[in-house]
N, C-alpha and C positions, 0 to 999 in steps of 0.2 A: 502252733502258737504257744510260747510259755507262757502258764498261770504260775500266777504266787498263791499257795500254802500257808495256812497253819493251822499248825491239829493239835489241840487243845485236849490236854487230859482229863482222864476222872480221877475221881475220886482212890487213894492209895498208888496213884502210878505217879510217875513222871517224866518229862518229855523225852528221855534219855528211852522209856521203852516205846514210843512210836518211832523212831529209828529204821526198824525196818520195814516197816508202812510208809514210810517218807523215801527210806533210799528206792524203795518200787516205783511210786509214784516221779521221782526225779531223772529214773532211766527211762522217762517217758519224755523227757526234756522240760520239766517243770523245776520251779525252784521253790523249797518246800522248810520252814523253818516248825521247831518243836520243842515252844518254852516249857521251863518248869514253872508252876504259877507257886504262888508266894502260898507256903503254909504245905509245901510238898519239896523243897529244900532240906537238905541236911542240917543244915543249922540252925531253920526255922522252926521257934516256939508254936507250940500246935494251942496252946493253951492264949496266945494273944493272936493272931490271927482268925481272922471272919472273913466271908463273900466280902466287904468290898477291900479287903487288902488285895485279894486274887484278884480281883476284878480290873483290880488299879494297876496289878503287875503286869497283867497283859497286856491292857491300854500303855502303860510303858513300854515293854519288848516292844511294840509295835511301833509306837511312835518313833524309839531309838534307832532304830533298823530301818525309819523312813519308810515303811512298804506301803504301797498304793496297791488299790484293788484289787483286796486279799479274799481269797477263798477261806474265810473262817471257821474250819472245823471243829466243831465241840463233843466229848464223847462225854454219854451219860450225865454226871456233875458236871462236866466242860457245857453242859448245854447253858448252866446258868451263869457261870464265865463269861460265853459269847456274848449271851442276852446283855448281860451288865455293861458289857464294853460298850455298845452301841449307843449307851449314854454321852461316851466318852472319843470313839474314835471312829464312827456311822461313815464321813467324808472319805474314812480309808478300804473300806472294806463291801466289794462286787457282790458277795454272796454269803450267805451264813448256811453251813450245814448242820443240820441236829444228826447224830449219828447212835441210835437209840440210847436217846438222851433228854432229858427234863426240858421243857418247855413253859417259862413262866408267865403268870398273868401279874402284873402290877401288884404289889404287896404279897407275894407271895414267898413260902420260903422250900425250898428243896422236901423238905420233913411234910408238907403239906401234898405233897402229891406221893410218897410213898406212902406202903399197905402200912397199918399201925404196928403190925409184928417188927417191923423193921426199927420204925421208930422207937418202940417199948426196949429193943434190946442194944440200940444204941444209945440209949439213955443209960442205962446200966452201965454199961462198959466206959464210956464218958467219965461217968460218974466216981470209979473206981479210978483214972485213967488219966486225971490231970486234964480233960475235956479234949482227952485223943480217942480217937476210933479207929480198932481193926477189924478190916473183915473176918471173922469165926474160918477156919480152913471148910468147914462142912458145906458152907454157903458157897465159899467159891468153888468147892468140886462139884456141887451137883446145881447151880440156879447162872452160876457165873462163868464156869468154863467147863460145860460140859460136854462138848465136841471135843474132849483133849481127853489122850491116857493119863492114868492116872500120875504117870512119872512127868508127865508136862506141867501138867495141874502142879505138883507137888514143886517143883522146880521153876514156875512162875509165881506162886506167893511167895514164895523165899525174897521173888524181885520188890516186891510192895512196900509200901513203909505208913507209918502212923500218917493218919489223916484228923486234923483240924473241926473238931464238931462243931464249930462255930458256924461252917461253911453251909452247913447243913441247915440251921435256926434261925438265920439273920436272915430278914425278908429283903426281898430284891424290889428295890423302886426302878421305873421306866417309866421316861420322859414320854415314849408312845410306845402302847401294846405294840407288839409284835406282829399280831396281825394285819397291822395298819402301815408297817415302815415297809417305804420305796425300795426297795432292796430283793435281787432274788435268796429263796429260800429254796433248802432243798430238806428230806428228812429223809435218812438212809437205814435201813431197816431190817437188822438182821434177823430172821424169820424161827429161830431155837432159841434164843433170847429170853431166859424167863429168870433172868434176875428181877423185874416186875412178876409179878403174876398174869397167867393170859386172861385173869379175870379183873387187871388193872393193869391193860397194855401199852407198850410204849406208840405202837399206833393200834388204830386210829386216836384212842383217849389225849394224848399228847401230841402228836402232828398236828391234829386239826387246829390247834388252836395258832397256828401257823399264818392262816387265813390261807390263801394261795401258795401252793410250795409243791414244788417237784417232787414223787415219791420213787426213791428206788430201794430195791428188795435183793436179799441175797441169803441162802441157807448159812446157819453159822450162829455161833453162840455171843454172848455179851461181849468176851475175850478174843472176836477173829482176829485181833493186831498181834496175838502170839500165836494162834491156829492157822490163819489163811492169811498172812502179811499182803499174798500179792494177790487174792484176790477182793480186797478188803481196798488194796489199792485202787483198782480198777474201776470198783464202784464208789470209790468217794469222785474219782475224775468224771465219772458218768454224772455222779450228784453234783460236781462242783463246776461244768463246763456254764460255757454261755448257752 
């Protein structure tokens, strides 16, 4: 049976690089779409956009493309995308995946569930930055894609682009926790992952608050959508079936 897709970026990507995550996933007979959310655009001002302009551009792709009972996958940042949509397009959408990705509670913002180091030094670079954020290369070779050589590593930040600090500080309101909406959940969990720290991990600390939600597990760093495309596929279908 075809499910409908979509997989929702983080933070500095854009839907152009899940691509090959989606083309795996569709040679399975699924049909798979991969917006860029507003504030990850080439043209878009990083310095006026915040979480509910993303929030609201997705709720559009979605709406515009008419798609019913979507598997919504969120990576990382995408987790608070998802979240926000469900304000917005709940009637459309079978399942939500978190795919080690933020998980909000009612007034909360992205900055409140990372380590302070993260936050301290993206305050900096904001700062200097016109209220854009890039990842430092040092962080994504060794916390963010570190199942990759180093010529891969080096050859997918080159893909990344300025990211919108706003996305990060603007608290997310929800109509109902998370935990509480009729909807399945899944949380997919790649197990080398320490873009958090394992001493503030993406599960259990953030799944749980899911309430009920499927967990599925797989070795692989923050980055498997450039390291293991198709096995990254495999387990979001695992996460994202009925």
């Amino acid at each position: 049976m075809a499910d409908t897709y979509v997989l929702v970026h983080g933070a500095w990507h854009t839907g152009e690089l899940m691509e090959p995550v989606a083309e795996a996933i569709r040679a399975q007979g699924h049909t798979v779409h991969c917006p860029t959310l507003a504030g990850n655009r080439p043209h878009d001002s990083r310095s006026a956009i915040g979480l509910t302009e993303a929030v609201q551009s997705l709720a559009d792709y979605i709406a515009a493309h008419a798609l019913q009972d979507v598997r919504l996958v969120g990576h990382s940042y995408g987790g608070m995308v998802i979240s926000g949509a469900m304000n917005l397009v709940a009637e459309r959408v079978r399942r939500l995946v978190y795919w080690n990705a933020f998980v909000p509670l009612h007034g909360e913002c992205l900055n409140d569930m990372a380590p302070p180091h993260y936050k301290a030094l993206f305050d900096g670079i904001a700062a200097q930055n016109d209220d854009a954020v890039m990842l430092p290369f040092p962080i994504w070779r060794d916390a963010f894609i570190n199942d990759a050589d180093l010529a891969t590593a080096q050859r997918t930040y080159e893909m990344l682009n300025l990211h919108p600090y706003r996305t990060f500080t603007e608290p997310l309101s929800l109509r109902t926790e998370l935990a509480a909406l009729e909807v399945g959940k899944s949380y997919l969990n790649c197990q080398q992952d320490s873009a958090m720290p394992h001493s503030l991990p993406w599960h259990p600390r953030l799944s749980e608050r899911l309430g009920l939600f499927r967990l599925v597990e797989c070795p692989g760093s923050h980055e498997l959508c450039f390291t293991d495309p198709a096995l990254l596929a495999r387990k979001m279908i695992e996460a994202g079936r009925d």
